[in-house]
N, C-alpha and C positions, 0 to 999 in steps of 0.2 A: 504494500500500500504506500509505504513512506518514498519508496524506488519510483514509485509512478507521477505519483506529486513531485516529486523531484524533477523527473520527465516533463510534465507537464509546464511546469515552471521554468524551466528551460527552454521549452522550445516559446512560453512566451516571452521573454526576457530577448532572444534572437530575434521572433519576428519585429520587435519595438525596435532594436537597434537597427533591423534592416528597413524598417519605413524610416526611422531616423535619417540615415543618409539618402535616402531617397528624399525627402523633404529638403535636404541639404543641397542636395545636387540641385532640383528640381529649384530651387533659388535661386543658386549661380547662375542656372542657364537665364533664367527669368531676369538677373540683372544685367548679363552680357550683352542678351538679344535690346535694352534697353540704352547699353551705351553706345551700341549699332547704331542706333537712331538719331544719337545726341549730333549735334550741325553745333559750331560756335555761334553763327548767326542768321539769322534768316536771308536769303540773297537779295538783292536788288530785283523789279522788277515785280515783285508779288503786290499787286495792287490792291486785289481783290480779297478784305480781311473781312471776319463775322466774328460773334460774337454769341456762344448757344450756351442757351439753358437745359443740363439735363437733372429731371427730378431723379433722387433716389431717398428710398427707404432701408434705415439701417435699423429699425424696429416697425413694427405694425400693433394694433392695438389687438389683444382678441378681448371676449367674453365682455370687458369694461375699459374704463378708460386706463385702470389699476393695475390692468395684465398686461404685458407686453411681450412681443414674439419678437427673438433677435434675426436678423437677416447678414446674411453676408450681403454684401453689394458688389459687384461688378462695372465700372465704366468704360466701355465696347467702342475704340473710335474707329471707322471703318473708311477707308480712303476708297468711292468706288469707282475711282475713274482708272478706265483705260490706261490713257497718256501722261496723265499728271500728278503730281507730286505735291502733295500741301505740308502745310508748315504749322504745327505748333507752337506756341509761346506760351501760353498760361494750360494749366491743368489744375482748376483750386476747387479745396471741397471746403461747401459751409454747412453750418447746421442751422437747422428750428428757424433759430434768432438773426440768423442775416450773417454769422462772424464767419469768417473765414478760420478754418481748425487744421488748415493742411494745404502744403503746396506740394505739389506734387512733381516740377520740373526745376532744375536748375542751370537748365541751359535749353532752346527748343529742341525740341524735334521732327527729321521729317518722315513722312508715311507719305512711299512712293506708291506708284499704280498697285490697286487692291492689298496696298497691306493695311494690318489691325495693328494697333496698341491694345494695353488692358491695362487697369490701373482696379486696384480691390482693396474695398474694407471692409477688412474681418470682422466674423460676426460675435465676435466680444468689444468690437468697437460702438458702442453707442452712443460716440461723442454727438454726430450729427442728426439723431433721432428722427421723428417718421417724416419731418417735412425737409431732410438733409437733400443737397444738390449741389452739382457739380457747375461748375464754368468754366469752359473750354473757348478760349481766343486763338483763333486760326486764322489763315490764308491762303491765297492761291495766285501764280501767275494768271491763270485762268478763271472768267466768274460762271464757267458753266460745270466745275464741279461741283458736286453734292454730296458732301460725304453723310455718313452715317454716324451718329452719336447716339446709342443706346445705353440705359440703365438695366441690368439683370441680378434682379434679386431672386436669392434660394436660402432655402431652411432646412431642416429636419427638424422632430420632437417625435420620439415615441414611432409610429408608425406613420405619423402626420406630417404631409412635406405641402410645401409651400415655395410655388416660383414663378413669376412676373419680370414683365418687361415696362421700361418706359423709354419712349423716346425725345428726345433733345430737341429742342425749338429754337429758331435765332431770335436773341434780342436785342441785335444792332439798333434797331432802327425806334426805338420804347423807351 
């Protein structure tokens, strides 16, 4: 009995260490693939700037106003042009209250034809709570791209999952 618990013990103590480094690795790549992106500065040329609101929830209410369901968030930028290549400069997440709780770039970035970024808050993050949102200031040489900014939240509890999308709106011009 005590040899089996031993066993047992063992192999999970192994699996932990091996999602461990997978967690580990799974970061590195996820910061490499983001200094790929990083430009000193945005080029000359890019006329064509916006300015998008995307909502995101890092909590939801259930049952009351008292209960709260935590959400991971995801912010999805989706570059969907063919030809062209847009520019980020700002990536800022606020909560509730309007404040700004996170920057997210310290140099722009650019997302050539059809690539994505991903920027995510975890869902032990409830700095920005249910009416939390993102602000994304971008541009383009070009004003006939349209890129894509999504919000993706997901959960688990129990058997209970929970997952929604929101999508980004421009608020240049407001």
């Amino acid at each position: 009995m005590i040899k089996n618990i031993t066993k047992v013990t063992f192999l999970l103590l192994a699996i932990l260490a091996v999602q461990s480094c997978t967690d580990s690795q799974q970061n590195k790549l996820h910061e490499e693939h983001f200094k790929g992106l990083q430009i000193d500065k945005i080029p000359a040329g890019v006329h064509y700037n916006d300015t998008t609101y995307v909502p995101i929830y890092s909590e939801i209410y259930i049952k009351t106003k008292n209960i709260r369901f935590n959400l991971t968030a995801t912010l999805s930028l989706r570059n969907t042009s063919l030809k062209h290549t847009i520019y980020v400069s700002e990536v800022d997440y606020y909560n509730s209250f309007g404040e700004k709780t996170k920057s997210f770039l310290t140099k722009p970035i650019a997302l050539k034809p059809l690539q994505t970024a991903e920027y995510v808050i975890d869902e032990s993050d409830t700095s920005g709570g249910a009416g939390a949102n993102f602000i994304v200031n971008w541009g383009s040489k070009s004003d006939v791209v349209k890129p894509i900014f999504q919000g993706v939240m997901i959960s688990t509890q129990g058997q209970q999952g929970v997952s929604f999308t929101t999508k980004g709106v421009s608020i240049s011009n407001r």
